[in-house]
ZAVONU-261561 format. One record per residue (C-alpha): residue number from 1; z, y, x. Coordinates in steps of 0.001 Angstrom, whole numbers, plus 500000, padded with zeros to 6 digits. Each point is the difference from the previous one (the first is absolute). Layout:
BEGIN
+-----+--------+--------+--------+
| seq |     c3 |     c2 |     c1 |
+-----+--------+--------+--------+
| NUM |      Z |      Y |      X |
...
+-----+--------+--------+--------+
***
This chain:
BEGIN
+-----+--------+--------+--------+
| seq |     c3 |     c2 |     c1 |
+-----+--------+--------+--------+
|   1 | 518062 | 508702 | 483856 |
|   2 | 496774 | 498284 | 500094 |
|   3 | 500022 | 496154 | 500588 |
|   4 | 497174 | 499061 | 502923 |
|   5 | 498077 | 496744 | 501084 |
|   6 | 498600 | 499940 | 503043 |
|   7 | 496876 | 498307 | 501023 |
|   8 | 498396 | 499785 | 503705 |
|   9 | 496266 | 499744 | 499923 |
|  10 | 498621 | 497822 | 501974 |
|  11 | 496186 | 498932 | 501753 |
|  12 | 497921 | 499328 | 502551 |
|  13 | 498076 | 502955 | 502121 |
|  14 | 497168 | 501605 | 497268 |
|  15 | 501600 | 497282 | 497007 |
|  16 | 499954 | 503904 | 498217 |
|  17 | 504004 | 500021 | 499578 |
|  18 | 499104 | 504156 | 499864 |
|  19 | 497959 | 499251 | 496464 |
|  20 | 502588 | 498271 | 498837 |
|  21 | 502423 | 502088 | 500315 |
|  22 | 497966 | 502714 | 498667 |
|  23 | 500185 | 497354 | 497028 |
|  24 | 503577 | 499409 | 499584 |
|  25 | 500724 | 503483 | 500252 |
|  26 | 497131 | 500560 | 496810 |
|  27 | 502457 | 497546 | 498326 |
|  28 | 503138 | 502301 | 500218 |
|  29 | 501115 | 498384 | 503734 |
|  30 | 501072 | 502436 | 502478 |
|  31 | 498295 | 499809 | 503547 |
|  32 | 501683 | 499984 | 503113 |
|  33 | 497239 | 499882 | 503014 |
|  34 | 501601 | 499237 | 503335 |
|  35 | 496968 | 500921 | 501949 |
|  36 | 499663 | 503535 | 498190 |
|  37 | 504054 | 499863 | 501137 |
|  38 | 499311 | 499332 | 503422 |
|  39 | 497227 | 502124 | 500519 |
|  40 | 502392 | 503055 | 498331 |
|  41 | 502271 | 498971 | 502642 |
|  42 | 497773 | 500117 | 503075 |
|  43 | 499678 | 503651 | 499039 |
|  44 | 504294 | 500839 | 500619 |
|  45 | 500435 | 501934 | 503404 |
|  46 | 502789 | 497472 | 501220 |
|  47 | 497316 | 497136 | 498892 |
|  48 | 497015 | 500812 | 502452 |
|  49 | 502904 | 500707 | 502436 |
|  50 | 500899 | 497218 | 500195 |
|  51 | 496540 | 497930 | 499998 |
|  52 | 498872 | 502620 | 502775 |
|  53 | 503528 | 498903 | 501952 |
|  54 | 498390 | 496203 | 499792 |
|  55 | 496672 | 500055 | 499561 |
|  56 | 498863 | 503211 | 502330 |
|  57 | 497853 | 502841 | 498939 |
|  58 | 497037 | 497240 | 499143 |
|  59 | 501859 | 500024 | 496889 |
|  60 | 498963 | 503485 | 499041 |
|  61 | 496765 | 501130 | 498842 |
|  62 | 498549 | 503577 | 501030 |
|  63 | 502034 | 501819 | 496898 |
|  64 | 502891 | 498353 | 501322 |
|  65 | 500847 | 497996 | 497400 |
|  66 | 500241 | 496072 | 500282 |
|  67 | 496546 | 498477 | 500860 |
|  68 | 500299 | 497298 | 497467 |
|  69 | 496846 | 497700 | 501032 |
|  70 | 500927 | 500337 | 503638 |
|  71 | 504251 | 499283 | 499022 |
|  72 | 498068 | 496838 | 497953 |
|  73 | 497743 | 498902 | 502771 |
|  74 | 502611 | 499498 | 502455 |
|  75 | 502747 | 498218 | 497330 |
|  76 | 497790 | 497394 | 498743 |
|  77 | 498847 | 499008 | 503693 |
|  78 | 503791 | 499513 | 501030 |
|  79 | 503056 | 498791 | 497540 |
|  80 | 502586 | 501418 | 502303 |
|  81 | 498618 | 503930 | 499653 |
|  82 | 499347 | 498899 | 495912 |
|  83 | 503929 | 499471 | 500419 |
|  84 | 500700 | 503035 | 501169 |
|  85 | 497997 | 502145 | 497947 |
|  86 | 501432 | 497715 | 497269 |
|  87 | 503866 | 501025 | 500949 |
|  88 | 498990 | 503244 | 499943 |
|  89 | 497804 | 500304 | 496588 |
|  90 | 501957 | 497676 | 498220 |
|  91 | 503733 | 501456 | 499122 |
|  92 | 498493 | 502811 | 499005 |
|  93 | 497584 | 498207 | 497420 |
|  94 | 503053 | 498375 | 499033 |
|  95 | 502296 | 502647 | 499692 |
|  96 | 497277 | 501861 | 497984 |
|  97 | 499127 | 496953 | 497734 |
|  98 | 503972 | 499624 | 499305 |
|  99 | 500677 | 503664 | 499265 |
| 100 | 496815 | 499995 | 497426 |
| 101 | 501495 | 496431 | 498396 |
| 102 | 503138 | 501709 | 499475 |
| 103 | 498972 | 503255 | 498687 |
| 104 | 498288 | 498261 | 497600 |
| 105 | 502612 | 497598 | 498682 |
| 106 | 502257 | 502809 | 499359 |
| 107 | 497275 | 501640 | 498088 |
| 108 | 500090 | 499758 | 495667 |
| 109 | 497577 | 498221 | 498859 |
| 110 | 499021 | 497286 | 499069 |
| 111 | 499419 | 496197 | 502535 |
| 112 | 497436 | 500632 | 502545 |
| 113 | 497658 | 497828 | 502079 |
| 114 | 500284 | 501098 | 503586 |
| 115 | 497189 | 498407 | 502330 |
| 116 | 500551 | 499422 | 503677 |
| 117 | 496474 | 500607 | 501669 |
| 118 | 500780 | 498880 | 503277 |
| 119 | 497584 | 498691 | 502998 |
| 120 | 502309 | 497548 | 500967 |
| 121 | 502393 | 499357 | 497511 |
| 122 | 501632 | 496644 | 501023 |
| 123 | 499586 | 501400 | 504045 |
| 124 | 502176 | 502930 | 498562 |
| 125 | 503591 | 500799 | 498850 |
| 126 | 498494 | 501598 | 497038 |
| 127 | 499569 | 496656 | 498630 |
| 128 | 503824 | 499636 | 499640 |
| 129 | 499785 | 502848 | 497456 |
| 130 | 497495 | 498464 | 497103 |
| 131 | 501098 | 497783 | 497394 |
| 132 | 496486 | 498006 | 500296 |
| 133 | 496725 | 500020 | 501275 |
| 134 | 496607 | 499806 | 498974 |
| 135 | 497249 | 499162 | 502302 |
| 136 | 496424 | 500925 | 499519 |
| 137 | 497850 | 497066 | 500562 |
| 138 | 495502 | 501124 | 501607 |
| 139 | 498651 | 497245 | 501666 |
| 140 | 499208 | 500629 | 503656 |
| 141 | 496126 | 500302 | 499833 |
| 142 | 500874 | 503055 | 497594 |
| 143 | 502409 | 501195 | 501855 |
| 144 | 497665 | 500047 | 502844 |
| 145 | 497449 | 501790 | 497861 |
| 146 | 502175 | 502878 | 498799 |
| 147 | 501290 | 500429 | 503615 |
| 148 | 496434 | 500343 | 501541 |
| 149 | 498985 | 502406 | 497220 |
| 150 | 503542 | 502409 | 499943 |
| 151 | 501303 | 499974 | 503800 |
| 152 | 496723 | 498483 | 501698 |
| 153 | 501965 | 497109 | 501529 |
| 154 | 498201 | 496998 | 500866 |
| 155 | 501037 | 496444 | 498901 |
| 156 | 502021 | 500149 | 504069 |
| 157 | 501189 | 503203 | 498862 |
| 158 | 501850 | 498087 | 497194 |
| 159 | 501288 | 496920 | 501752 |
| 160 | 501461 | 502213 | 502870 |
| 161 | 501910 | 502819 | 497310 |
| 162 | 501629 | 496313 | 498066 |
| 163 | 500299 | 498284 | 503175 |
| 164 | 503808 | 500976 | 500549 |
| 165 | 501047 | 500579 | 496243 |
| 166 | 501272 | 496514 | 497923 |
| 167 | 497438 | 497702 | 498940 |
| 168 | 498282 | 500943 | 496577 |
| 169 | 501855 | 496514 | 498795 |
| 170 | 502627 | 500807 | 500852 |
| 171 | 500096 | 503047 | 497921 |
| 172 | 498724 | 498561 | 497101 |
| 173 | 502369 | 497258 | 500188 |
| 174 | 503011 | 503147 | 499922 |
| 175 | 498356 | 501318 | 496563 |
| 176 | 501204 | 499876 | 496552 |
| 177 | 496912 | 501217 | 498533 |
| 178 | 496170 | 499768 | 500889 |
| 179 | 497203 | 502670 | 499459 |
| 180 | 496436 | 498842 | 500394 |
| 181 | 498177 | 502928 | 500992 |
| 182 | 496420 | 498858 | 500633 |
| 183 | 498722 | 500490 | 496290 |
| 184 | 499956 | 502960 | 497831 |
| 185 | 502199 | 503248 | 500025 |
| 186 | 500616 | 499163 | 496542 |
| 187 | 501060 | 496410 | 500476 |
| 188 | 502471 | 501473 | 503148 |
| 189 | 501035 | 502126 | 497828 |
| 190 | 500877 | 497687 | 497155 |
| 191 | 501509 | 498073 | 501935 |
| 192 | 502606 | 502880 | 501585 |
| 193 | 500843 | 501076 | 496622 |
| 194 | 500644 | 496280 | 499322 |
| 195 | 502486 | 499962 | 502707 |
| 196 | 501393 | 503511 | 499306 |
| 197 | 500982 | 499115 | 496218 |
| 198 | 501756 | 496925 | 500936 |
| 199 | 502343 | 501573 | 502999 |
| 200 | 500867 | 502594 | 497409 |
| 201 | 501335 | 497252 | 497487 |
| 202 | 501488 | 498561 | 502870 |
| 203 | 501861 | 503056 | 500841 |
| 204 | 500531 | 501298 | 496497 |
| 205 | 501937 | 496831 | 499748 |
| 206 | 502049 | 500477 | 502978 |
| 207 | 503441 | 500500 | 499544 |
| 208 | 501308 | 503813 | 501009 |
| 209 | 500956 | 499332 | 503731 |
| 210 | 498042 | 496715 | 500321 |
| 211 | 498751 | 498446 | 502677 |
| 212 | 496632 | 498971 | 501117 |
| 213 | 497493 | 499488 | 497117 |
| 214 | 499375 | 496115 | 499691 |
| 215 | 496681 | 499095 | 502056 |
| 216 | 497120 | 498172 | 498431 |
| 217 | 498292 | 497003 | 501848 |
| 218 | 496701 | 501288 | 501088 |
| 219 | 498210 | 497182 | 498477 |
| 220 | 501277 | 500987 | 496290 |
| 221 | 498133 | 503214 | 500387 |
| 222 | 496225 | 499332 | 498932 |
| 223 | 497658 | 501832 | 502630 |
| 224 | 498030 | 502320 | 498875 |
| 225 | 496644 | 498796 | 498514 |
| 226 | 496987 | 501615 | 502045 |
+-----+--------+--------+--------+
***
């Protein structure tokens, strides 16, 4: 039986939380991707049922399969249909996420990172299931920038998608460990690997059927130079 630590990723809209991930999971760290999770999810028969049931056929593109942009459009214009959508998506995210954590703590082997990628990790119940959480720190102009360039959103576009989620602050302030992610790959990456060797000592020195691994202060973890 394999011992895990879990970690829930953390960021703000195009902070690049996707890269590192990719990173952490170049280090050894298993991935867990909520979004790639939810988006399997909107796929299940009794899943677009029940969107169709509150959302209407709108929710449907031509294939019949769930219209994604048009689902998004109308959830991030009004926080009581993101609710519903939410207690529809959600349980099955979780279930999934659960079902995966478990399989792989009864695995051999030997401790294993497990890292959270989840939109809205405090917003969400998933949060109750890591151990810590690191958040991945862009500045906003960059942010901006890498937003315009991948999705074509427009510094509005931004402000509108974060308007409803917790404040960026707020997040951070949540965090046991930062990633600066405006510099290099190489200095990102540094710094994951960094983070990954010292939640495996952490865990290596957990006892068999320990609790929570002890969480660092954010400001004892040096950013990452770059």
């Amino acid at each position: 039986m394999s011992k895990l630590l879990v970690v829930g990723l953390m960021g703000g809209v195009g902070s690049g939380k996707s890269t590192v991930a990719r990173l952490f999971a170049e280090h050894g760290a298993v991935v867990l991707d909520a979004d790639a999770l939810a988006h399997a999810a909107l796929r299940r028969p009794e899943v677009k049922e029940e969107i169709v049931a509150a959302f209407g056929d709108g929710a449907l593109d031509p294939a019949g399969e769930i219209d994604r942009p048009a689902l998004a459009a109308v959830v991030f214009s009004d926080a009581s249909r993101k609710r519903t959508l939410e207690e529809i998506v959600h349980p099955r995210v979780r279930g999934d996420v659960e079902r995966e954590l478990a399989r792989l703590a009864a695995a051999d082997g030997p401790p294993r990172i497990v890292v959270l990628d989840v939109p809205l990790l405090l917003e969400s119940p998933l949060d109750r299931l890591c151990d810590t959480r690191a958040f991945v720190d862009t500045p906003r102009e960059v942010r901006e920038e890498r937003v315009r360039t991948t999705r074509g959103w427009d510094a509005d576009e931004l402000a509108r998608r974060e308007k409803n989620q917790m404040p960026i602050e707020r997040k951070k302030a949540a965090a046991e460990y930062m990633i600066e992610n405006v510099g290099s790959l190489e200095s990102t990456r540094a710094r994951v690997g960094a983070i990954h060797e010292e939640l495996l000592s952490q865990l290596d020195a957990r006892p068999p059927g320990g609790g929570s691994v002890s969480r660092s202060n954010p400001s004892s973890s040096p950013p990452n130079e770059g």
